[in-house]
KEKE-3310 file (N, C-alpha, C; in steps of 0.2 Angstrom, whole numbers, plus 5000, padded with zeros to 4 digits):
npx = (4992:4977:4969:4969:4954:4936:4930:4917:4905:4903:4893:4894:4892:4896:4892:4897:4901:4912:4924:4927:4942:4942:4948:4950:4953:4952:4963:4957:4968:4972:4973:4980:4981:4990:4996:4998:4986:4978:4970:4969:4986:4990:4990:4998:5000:4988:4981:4995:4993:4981:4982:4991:4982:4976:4962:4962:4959:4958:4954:4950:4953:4945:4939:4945:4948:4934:4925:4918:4919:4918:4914:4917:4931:4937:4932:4941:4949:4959:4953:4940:4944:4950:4937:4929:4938:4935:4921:4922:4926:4917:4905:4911:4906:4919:4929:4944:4958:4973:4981:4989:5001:5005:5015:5003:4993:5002:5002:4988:4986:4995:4990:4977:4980:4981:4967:4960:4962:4955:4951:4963:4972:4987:5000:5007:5022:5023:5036:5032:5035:5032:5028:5025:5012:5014:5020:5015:5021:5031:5038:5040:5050:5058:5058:5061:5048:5041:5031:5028:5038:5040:5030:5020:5015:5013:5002:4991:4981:4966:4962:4971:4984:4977:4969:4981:4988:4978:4980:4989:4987:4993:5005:5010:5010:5019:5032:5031:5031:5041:5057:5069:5080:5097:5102:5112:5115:5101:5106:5116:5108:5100:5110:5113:5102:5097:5084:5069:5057:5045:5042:5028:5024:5031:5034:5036:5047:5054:5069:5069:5076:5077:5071:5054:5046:5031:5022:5014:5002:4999:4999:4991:4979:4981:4980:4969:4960:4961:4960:4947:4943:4950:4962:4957:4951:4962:4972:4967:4967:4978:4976:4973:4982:4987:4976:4975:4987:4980:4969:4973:4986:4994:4996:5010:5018:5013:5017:5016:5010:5008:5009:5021:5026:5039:5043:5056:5062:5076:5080:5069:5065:5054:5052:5062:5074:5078:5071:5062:5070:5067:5056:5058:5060:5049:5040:5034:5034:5042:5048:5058:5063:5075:5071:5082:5091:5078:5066:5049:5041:5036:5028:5025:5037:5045:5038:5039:5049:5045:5033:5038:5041:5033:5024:5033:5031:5017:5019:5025:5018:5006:4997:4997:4991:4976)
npy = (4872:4883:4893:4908:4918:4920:4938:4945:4957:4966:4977:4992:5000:5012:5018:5013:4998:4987:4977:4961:4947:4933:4921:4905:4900:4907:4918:4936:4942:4958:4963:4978:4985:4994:5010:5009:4998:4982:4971:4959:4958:4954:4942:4930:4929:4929:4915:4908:4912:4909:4894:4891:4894:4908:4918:4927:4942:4951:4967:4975:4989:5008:5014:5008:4995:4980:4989:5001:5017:5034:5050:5064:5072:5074:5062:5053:5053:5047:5046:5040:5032:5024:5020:5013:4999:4997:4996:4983:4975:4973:4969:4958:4951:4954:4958:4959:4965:4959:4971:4973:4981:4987:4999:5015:5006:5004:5016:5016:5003:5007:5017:5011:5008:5021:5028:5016:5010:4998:4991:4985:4973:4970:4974:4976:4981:4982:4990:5002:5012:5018:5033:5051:5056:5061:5080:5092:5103:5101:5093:5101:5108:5100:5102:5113:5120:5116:5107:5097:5090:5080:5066:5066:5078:5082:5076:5084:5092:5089:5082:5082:5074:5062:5058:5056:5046:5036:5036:5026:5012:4999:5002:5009:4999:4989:4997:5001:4987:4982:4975:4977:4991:4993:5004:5012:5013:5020:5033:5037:5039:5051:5060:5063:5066:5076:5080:5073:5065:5060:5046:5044:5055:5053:5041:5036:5040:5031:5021:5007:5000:4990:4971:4965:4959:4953:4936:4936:4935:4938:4952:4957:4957:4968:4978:4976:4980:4994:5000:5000:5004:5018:5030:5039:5035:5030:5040:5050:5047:5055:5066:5071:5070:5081:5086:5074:5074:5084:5082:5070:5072:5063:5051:5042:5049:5045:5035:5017:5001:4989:4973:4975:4972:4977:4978:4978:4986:4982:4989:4998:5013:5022:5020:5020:5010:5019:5026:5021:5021:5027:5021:5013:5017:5024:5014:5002:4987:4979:4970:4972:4969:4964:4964:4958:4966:4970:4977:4989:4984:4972:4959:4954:4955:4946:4935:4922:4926:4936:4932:4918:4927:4933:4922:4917:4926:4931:4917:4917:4926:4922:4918:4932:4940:4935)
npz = (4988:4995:4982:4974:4980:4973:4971:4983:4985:4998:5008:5017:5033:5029:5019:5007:4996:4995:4986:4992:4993:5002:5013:5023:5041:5057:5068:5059:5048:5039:5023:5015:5001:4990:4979:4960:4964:4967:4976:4972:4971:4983:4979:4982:4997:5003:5002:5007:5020:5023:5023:5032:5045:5047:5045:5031:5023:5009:5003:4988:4989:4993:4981:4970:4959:4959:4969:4976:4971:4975:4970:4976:4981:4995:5001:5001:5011:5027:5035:5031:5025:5035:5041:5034:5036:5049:5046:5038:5046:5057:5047:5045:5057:5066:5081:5081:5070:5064:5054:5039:5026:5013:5003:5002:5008:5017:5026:5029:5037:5047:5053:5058:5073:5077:5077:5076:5090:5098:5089:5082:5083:5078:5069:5053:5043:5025:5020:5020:5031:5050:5051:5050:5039:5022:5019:5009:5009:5013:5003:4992:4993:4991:4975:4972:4969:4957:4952:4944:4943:4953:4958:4969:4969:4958:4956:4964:4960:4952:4939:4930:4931:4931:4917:4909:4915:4912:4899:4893:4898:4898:4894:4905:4916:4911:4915:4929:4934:4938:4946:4959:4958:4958:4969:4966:4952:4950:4959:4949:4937:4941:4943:4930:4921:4931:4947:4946:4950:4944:4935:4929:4921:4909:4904:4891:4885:4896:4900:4906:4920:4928:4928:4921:4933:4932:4925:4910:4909:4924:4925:4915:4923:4931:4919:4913:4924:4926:4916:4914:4926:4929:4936:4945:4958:4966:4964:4970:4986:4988:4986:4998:5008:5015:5021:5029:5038:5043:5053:5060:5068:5078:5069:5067:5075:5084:5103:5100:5106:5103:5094:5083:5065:5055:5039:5026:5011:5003:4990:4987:4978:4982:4995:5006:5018:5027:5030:5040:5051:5067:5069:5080:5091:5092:5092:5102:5104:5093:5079:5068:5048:5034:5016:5006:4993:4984:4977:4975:4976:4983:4990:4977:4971:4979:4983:4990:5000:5010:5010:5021:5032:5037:5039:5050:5058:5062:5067:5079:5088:5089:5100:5104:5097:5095)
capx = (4990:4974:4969:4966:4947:4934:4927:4910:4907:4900:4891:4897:4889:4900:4887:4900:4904:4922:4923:4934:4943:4943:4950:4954:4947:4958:4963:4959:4972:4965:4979:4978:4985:4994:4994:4991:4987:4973:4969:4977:4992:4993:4987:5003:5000:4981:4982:4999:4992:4974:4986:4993:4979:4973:4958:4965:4953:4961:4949:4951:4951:4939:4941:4951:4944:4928:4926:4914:4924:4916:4916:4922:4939:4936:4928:4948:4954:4959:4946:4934:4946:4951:4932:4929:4942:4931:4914:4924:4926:4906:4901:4913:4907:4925:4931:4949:4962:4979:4983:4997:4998:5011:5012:4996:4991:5004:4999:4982:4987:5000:4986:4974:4978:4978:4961:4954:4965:4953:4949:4967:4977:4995:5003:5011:5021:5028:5039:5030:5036:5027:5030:5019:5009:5020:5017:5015:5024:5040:5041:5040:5054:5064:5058:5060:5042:5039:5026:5028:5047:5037:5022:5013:5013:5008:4992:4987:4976:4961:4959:4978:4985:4972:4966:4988:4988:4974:4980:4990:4986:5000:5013:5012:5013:5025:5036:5031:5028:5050:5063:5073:5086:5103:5104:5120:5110:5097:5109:5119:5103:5099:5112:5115:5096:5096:5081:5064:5053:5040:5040:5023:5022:5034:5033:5037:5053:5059:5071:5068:5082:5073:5067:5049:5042:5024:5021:5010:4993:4995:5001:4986:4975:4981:4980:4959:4955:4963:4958:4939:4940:4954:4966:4955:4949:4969:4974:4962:4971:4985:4973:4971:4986:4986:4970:4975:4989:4980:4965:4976:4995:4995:4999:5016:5020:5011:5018:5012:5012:5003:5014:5022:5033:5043:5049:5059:5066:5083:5080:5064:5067:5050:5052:5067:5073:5083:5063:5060:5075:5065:5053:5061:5057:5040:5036:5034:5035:5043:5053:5061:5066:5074:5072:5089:5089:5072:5062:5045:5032:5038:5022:5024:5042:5050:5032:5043:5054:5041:5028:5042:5043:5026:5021:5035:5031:5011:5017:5027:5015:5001:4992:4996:4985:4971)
capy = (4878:4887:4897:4915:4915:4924:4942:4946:4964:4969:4983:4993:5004:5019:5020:5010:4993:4981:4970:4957:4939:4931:4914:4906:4901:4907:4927:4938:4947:4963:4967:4983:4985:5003:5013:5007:4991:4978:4967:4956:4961:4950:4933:4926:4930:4927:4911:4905:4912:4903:4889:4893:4896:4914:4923:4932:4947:4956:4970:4982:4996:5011:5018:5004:4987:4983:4991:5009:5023:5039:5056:5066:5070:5072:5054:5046:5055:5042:5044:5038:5023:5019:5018:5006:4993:4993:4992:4978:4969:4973:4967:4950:4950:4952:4961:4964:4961:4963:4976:4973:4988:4990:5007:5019:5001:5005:5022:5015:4999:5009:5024:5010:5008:5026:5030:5016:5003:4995:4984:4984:4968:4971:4981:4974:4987:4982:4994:5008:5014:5020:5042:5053:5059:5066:5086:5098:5112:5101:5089:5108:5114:5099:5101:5120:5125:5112:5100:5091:5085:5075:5063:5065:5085:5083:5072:5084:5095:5087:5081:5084:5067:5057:5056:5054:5039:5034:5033:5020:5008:4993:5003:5012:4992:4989:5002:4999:4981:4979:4971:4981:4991:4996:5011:5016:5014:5026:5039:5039:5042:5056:5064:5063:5069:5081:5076:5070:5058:5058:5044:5046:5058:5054:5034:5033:5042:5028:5013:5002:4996:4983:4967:4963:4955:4949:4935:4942:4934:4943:4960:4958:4957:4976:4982:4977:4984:5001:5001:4998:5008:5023:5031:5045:5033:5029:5046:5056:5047:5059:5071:5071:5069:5088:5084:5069:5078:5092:5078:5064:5071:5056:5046:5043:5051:5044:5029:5011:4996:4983:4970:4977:4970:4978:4974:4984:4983:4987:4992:5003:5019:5029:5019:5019:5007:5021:5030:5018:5023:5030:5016:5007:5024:5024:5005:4998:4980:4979:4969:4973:4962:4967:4959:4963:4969:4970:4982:4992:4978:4967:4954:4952:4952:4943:4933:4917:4929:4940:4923:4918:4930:4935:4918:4915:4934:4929:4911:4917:4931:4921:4924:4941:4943:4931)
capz = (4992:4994:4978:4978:4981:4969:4977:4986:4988:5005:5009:5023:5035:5029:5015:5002:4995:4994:4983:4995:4993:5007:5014:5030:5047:5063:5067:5054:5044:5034:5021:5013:4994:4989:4974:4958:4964:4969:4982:4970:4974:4987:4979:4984:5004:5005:5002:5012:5027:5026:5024:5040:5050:5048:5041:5028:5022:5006:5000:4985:4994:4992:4974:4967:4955:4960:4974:4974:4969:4975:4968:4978:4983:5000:5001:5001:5016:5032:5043:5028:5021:5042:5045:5028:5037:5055:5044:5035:5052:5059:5043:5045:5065:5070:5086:5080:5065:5061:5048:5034:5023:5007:5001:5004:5013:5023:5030:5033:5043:5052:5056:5063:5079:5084:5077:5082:5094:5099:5085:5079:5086:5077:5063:5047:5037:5020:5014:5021:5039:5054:5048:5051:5033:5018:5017:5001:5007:5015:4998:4986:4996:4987:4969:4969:4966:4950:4956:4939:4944:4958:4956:4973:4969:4951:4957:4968:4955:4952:4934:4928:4932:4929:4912:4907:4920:4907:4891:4889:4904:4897:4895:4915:4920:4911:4916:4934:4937:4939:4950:4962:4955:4963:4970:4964:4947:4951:4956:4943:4931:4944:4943:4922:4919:4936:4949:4943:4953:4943:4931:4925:4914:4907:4904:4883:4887:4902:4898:4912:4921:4930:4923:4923:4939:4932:4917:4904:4913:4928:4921:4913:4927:4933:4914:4911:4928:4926:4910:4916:4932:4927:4941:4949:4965:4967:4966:4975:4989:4989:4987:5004:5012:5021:5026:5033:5043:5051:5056:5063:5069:5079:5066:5064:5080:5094:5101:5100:5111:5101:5092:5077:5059:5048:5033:5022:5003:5002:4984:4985:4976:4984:5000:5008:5023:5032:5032:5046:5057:5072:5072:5089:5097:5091:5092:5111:5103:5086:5074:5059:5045:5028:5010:5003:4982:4983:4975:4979:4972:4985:4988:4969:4966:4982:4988:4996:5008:5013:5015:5026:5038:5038:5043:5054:5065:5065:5071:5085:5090:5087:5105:5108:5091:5094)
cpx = (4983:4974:4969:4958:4942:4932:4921:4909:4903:4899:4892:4892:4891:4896:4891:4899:4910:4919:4930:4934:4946:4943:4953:4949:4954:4957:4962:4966:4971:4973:4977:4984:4987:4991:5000:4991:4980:4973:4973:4984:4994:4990:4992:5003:4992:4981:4987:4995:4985:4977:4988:4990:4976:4968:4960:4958:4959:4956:4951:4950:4946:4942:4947:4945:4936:4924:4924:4919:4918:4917:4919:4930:4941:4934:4935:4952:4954:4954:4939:4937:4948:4943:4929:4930:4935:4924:4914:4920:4916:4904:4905:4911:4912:4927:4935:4949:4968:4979:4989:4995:5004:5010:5010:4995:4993:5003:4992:4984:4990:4993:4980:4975:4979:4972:4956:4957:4960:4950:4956:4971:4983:4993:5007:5014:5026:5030:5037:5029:5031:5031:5023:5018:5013:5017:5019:5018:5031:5043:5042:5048:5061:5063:5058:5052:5039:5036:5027:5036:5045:5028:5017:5010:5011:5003:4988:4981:4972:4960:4966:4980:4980:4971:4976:4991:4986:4976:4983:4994:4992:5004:5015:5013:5018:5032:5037:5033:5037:5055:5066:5079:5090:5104:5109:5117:5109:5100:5113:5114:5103:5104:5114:5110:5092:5086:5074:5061:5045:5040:5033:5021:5024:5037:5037:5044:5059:5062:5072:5072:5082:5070:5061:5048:5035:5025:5015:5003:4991:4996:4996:4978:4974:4980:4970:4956:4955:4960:4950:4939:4944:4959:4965:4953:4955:4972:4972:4966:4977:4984:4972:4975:4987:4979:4973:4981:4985:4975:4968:4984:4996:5000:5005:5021:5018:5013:5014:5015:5011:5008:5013:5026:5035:5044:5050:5062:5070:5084:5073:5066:5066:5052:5058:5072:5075:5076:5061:5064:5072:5061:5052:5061:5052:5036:5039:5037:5036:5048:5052:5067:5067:5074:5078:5088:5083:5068:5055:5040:5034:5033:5023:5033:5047:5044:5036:5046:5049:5035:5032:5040:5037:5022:5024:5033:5025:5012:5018:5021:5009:4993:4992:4992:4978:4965)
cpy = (4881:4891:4903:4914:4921:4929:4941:4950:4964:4975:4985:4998:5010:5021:5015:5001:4991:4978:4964:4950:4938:4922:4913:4905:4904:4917:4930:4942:4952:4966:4973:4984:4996:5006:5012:5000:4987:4973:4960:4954:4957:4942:4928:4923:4928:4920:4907:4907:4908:4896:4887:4894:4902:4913:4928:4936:4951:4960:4974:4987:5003:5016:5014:4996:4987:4984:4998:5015:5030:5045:5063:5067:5070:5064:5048:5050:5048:5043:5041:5030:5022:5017:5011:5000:4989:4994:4985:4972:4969:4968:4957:4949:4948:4956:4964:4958:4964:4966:4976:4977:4986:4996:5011:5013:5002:5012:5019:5009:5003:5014:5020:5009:5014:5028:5026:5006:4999:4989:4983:4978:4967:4975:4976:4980:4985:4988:4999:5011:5019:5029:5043:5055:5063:5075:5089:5100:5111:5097:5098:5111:5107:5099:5111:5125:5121:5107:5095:5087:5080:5073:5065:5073:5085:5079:5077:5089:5089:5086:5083:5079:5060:5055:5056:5046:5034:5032:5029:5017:5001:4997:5008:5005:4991:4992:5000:4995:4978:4977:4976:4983:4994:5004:5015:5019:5022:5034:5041:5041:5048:5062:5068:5069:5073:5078:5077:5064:5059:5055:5044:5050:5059:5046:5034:5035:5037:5024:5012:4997:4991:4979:4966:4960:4950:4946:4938:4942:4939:4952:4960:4959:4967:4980:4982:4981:4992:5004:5005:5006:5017:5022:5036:5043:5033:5037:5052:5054:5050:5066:5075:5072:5078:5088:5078:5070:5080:5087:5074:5066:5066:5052:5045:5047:5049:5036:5023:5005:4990:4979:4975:4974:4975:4976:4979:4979:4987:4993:4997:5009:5026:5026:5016:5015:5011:5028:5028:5018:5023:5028:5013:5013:5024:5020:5002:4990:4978:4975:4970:4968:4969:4963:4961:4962:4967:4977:4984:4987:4972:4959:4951:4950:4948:4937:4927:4919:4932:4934:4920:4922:4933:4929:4916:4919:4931:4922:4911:4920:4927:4923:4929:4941:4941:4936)
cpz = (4990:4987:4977:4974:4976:4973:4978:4986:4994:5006:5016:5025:5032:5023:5008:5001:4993:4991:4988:4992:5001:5010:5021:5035:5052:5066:5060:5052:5037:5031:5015:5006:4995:4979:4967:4959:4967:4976:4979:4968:4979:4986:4979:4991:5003:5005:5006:5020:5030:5026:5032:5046:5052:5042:5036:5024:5015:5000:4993:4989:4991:4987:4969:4964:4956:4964:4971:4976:4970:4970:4972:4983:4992:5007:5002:5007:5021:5034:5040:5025:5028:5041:5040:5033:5044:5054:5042:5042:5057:5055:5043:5052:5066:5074:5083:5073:5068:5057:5045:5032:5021:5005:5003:5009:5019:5027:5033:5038:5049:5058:5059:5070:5082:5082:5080:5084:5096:5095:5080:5084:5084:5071:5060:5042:5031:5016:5018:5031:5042:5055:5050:5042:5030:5018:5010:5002:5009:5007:4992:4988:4991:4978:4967:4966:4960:4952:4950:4941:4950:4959:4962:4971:4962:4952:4962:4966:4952:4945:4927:4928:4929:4922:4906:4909:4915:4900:4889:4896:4902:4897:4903:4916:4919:4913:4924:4937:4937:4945:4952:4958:4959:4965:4967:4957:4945:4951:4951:4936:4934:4943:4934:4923:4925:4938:4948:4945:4951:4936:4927:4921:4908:4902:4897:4883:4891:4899:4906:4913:4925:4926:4926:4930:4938:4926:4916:4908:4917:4929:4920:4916:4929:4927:4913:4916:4928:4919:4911:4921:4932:4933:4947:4954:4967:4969:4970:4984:4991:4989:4993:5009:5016:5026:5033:5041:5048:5053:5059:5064:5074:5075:5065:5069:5086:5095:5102:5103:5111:5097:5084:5074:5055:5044:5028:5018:5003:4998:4980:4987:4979:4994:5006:5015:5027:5034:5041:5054:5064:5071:5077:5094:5098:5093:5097:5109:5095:5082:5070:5054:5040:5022:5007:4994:4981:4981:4981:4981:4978:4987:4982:4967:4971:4987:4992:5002:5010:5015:5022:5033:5040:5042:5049:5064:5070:5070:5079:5089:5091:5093:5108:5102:5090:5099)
residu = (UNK:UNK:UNK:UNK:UNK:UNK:UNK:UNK:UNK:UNK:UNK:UNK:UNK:UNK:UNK:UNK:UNK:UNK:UNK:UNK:UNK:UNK:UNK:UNK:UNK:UNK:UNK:UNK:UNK:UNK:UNK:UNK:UNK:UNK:UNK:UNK:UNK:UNK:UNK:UNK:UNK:UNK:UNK:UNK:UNK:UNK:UNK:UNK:UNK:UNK:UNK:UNK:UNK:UNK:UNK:UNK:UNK:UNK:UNK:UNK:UNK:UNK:UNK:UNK:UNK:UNK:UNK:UNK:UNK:UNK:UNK:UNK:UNK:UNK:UNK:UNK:UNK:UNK:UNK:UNK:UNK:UNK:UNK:UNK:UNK:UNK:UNK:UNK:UNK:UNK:UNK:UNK:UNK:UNK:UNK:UNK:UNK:UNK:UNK:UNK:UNK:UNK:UNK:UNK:UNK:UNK:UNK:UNK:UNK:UNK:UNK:UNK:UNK:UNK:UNK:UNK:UNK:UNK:UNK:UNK:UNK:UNK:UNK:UNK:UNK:UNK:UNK:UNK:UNK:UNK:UNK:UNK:UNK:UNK:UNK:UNK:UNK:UNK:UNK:UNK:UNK:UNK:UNK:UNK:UNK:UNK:UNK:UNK:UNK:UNK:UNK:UNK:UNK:UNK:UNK:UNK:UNK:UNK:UNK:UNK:UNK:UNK:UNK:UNK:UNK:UNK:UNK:UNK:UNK:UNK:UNK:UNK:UNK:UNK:UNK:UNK:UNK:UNK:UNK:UNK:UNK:UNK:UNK:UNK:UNK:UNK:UNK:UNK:UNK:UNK:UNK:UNK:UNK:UNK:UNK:UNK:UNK:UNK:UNK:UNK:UNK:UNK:UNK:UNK:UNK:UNK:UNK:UNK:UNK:UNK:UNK:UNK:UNK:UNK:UNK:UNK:UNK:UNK:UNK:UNK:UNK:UNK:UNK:UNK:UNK:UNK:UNK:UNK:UNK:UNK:UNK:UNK:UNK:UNK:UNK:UNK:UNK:UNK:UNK:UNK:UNK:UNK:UNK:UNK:UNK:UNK:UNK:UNK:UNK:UNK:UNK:UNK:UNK:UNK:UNK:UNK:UNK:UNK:UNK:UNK:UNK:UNK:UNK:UNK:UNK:UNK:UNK:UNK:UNK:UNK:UNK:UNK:UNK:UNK:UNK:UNK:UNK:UNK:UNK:UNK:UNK:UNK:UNK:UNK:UNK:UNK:UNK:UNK:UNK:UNK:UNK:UNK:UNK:UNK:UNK:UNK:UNK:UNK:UNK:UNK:UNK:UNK:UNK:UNK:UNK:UNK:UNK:UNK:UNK:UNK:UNK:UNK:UNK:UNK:UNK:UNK:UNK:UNK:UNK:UNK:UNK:UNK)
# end
């Protein structure tokens, strides 16, 4: 198999630089990592698909590894990480791509073809369903007012998160980087230790009821860069998310006609498969697949079922994407 291929960075019109790996002749595939994670993230998939016949493009995204991290907070909103993706494709002379997205990835994949269809030619969503943008003031309404019992609302102060995220860069992976676990599990913690979805602040306190997913090497690959680069480009992403609302209600409400995948993990905690329900209303052309007892890290903790059906979609599809 192809190897994953060392970066370049490339300068965009949008005034920034990517550092991208990229491999592969054919259509491009532009996959988009989530939060905290790298482009690396998907060195199992970039490779199989150059294998396969695509271009695969996997960039650090804007404020992640080596990839320019701005300073302001308004600098991570979508219409400034969409426009990155279609300088990406200028800067490679490519008309369109498809968009995979995990996670955060998955919001911007999904949100390229209504900002800007015309250089979008399918939708890939790991994990992360075609919704419109999570809100502050409907998730407050389940935490009673305590933004710390929930991590996207404890990130969303400016300088509160971040240097916590910071301190001890091994032991967030470790806590993280784990195997789906059962639901039944989960609530039964939930209901012991009453409800708290913010592992992060709380990380030296957790026993981790999943087993690892990464050996030591490439655990270690996400420990030296967060280390290097912190968590403040990562999270300013979430910074944004009411912004991203009142500028783009579209997203995640208007429908689409362009071929679309799902893939859902049975066993993700933040992302749930029964999110994606009203999908098939949404998406003119869409299949859905699921990974069954799979966690959130999916790329990383299930990469042969998800290579699988990701090669299999692109193969069938191949000239509705070309």
């Amino acid at each position: 198999m192809t190897a994953f291929p060392p970066p370049r960075r490339i300068d965009l019109a949008t005034g920034i630089a990517l550092s991208v790996h990229e491999a592969g002749q054919g259509p491009a595939v532009v996959l988009c990592h989530g939060f905290p994670e790298l482009a690396w993230s998907w060195r199992h998939q970039l490779p199989a698909l150059a294998d396969a016949g695509w271009r695969a493009i996997a960039p650090d995204m804007r404020g992640y590894g080596a990839s320019d991290r701005p300073e302001a907070v308004e600098a991570y909103d979508m219409t400034h990480i969409a426009a990155d993706l279609v300088a990406l494709l200028d800067a490679l002379d490519l008309e369109k791509a498809v968009f995979a997205g995990h996670d955060w990835g998955g919001f911007v994949a999904w949100a390229m073809p209504v900002l800007h269809p015309e250089r979008t030619a399918g939708v890939i969503g790991i994990n992360t369903p075609y919704v419109p943008f999570p809100r502050t003031d409907v998730m407050r309404m389940l935490t009673g007012g305590d933004d710390d019992k929930l991590y996207i609302l404890w990130f969303q102060e400016p300088g509160v998160a971040d240097p916590v995220l910071h301190r001890d860069t091994r032991l967030l992976f470790e806590k993280l980087m784990i195997a789906g676990i059962d639901p039944v599990q989960v609530a039964s913690r939930m209901a012991e230790e009453g409800f708290d979805m913010n592992p992060f602040r709380r990380l030296g306190e957790l026993e981790s009821l999943g087993e690892p997913i990464l050996p030591p090497d490439e655990l270690q690959v996400f420990i030296d860069t967060f280390e290097r680069t912190g968590f403040t480009g990562g999270v300013n992403w979430y910074r944004n998310i009411d912004r991203n609302n009142e500028a783009h209600p579209g997203v995640g409400t208007q429908r689409l006609e362009l071929p679309c995948l799902m893939v859902t993990a049975e066993w993700d905690p933040a992302l749930n498969p029964m999110l994606a329900a009203n999908m098939p209303n949404l998406c003119g052309d869409l299949e859905m697949k699921m990974i069954e007892k799979c966690g959130h890290w999916t790329q990383q903790e299930r990469p042969d079922e998800l290579n699988a059906i990701l090669l299999d979609w692109l193969g069938r599809r191949r000239d509705d994407l070309s």
